[in-house]
C-alpha positions as CSV (number, residue, x, y, z in Angstrom):
1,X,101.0,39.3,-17.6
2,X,98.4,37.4,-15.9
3,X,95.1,38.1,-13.9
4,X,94.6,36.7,-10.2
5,X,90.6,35.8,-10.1
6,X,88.7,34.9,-7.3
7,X,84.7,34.0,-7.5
8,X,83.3,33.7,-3.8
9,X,80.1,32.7,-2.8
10,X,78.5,32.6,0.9
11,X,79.1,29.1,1.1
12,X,82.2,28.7,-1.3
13,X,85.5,29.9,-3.5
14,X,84.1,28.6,-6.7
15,X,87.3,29.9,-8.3
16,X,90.6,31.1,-7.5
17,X,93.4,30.8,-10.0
18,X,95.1,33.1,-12.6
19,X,93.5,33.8,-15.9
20,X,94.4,35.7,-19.0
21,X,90.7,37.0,-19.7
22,X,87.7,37.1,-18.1
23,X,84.5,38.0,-19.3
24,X,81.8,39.3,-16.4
25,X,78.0,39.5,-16.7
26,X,77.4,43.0,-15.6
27,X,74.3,45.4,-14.7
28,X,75.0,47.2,-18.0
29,X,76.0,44.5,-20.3
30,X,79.4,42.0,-21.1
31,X,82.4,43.4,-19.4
32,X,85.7,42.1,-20.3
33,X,88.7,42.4,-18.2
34,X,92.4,42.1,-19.1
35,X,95.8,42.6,-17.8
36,X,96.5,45.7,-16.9
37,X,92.4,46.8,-17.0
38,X,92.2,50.6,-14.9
39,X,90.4,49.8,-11.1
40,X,86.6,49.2,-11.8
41,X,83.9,48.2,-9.2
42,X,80.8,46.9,-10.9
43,X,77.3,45.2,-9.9
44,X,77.0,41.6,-11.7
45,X,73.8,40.1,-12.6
46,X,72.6,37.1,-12.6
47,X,74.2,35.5,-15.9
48,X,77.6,33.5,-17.1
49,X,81.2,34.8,-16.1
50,X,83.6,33.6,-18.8
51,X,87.1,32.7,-17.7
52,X,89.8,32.5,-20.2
53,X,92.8,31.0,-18.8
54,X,95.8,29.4,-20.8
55,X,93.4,28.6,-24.7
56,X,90.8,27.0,-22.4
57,X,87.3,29.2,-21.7
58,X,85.9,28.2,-18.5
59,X,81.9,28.9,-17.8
60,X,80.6,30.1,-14.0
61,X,76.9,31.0,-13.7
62,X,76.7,33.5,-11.2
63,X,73.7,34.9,-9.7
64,X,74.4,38.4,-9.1
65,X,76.9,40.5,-7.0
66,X,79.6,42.8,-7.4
67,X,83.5,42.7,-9.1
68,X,86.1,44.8,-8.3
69,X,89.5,45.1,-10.4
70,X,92.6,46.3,-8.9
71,X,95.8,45.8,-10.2
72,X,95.5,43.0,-11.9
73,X,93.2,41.1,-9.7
74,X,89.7,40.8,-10.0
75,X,87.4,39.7,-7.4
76,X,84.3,38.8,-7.8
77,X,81.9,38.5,-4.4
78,X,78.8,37.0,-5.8
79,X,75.4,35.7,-3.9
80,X,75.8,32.3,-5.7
81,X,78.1,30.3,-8.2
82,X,78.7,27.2,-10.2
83,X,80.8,25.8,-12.5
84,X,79.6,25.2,-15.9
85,X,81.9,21.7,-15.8
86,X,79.9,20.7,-12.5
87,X,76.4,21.5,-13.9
88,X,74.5,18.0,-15.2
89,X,73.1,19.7,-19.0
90,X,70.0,17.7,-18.4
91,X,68.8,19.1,-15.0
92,X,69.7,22.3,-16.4
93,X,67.5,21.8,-19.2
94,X,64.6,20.8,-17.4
95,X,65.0,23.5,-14.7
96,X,65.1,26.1,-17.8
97,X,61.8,24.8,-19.3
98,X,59.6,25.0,-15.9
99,X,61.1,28.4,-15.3
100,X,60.0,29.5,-18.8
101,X,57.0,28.0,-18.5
102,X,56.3,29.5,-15.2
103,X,57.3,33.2,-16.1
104,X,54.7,32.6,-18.8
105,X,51.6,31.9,-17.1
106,X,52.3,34.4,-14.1
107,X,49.9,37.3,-14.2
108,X,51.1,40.6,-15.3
109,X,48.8,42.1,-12.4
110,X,51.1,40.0,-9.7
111,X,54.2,42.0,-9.5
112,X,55.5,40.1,-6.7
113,X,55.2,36.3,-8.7
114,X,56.3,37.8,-11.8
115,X,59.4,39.3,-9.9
116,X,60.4,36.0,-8.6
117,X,59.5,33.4,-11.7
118,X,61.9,36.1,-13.4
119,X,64.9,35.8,-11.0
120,X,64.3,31.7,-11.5
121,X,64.1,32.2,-15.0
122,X,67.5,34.1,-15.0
123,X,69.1,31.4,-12.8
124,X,67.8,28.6,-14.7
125,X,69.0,29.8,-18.1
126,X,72.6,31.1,-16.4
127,X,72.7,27.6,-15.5
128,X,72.2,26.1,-18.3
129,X,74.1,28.6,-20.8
130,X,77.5,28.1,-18.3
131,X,76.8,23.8,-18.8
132,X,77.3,24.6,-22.3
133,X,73.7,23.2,-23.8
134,X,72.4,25.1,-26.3
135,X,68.9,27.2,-25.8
């Protein structure tokens, strides 16, 4: 038995296909979801969904959102998403690194800068981990 998963995004479907496994990147840690999984709505964060479909793992960075399961389908409403396989590793990389480099020289004191060089910092690494470069 098979799952039916959907990733949308504002713009987008980023996925929408059956899949044997996925893996979801929620609030409170790695969620995995299989056939026959009991109904579950979740907040995502921002982070790497892992879709398992047929032997072949697929990588989505998604940046936050929620996933509801229901009968074997799981949807997955999300404020942004990629594809690992459409991410270039090397812009990914070099996204990562400023991000890092910014959270580290934002003052503790400016809660507002540190908020947001965090949220890039999330992003940049979810989009680098789902291209499939290593840290």
């Amino acid at each position: 038995m098979a799952l039916t998963v959907r990733v949308i995004a504002p713009d987008k479907t980023v996925w929408d296909a059956e899949a044997e496994e996925v893996i979801l990147p929620s609030t409170t840690g790695q969620l995995g979801i299989l056939a026959g999984h009991a109904p579950l709505l979740s907040a995502l964060d921002t982070g790497v969904m892992r879709v398992r479909a047929g032997k072949d793992w697929s990588a989505i960075a998604v940046m936050g959102g929620f996933a509801e399961v229901d009968v074997n389908e799981v949807t997955v409403l999300v404020n942004g998403a990629e594809k690992g396989s459409d991410i270039d590793a090397a812009e990914a990389q070099s996204a990562f690194t400023a991000a890092e480099t910014a959270l580290e020289n934002v003052s503790d004191s400016d809660t507002q800068e540190k908020m947001q060089a965090t949220t890039a910092f999330k992003k940049a690494r979810a989009r680098l981990q789902a291209s499939g470069a290593k840290l």
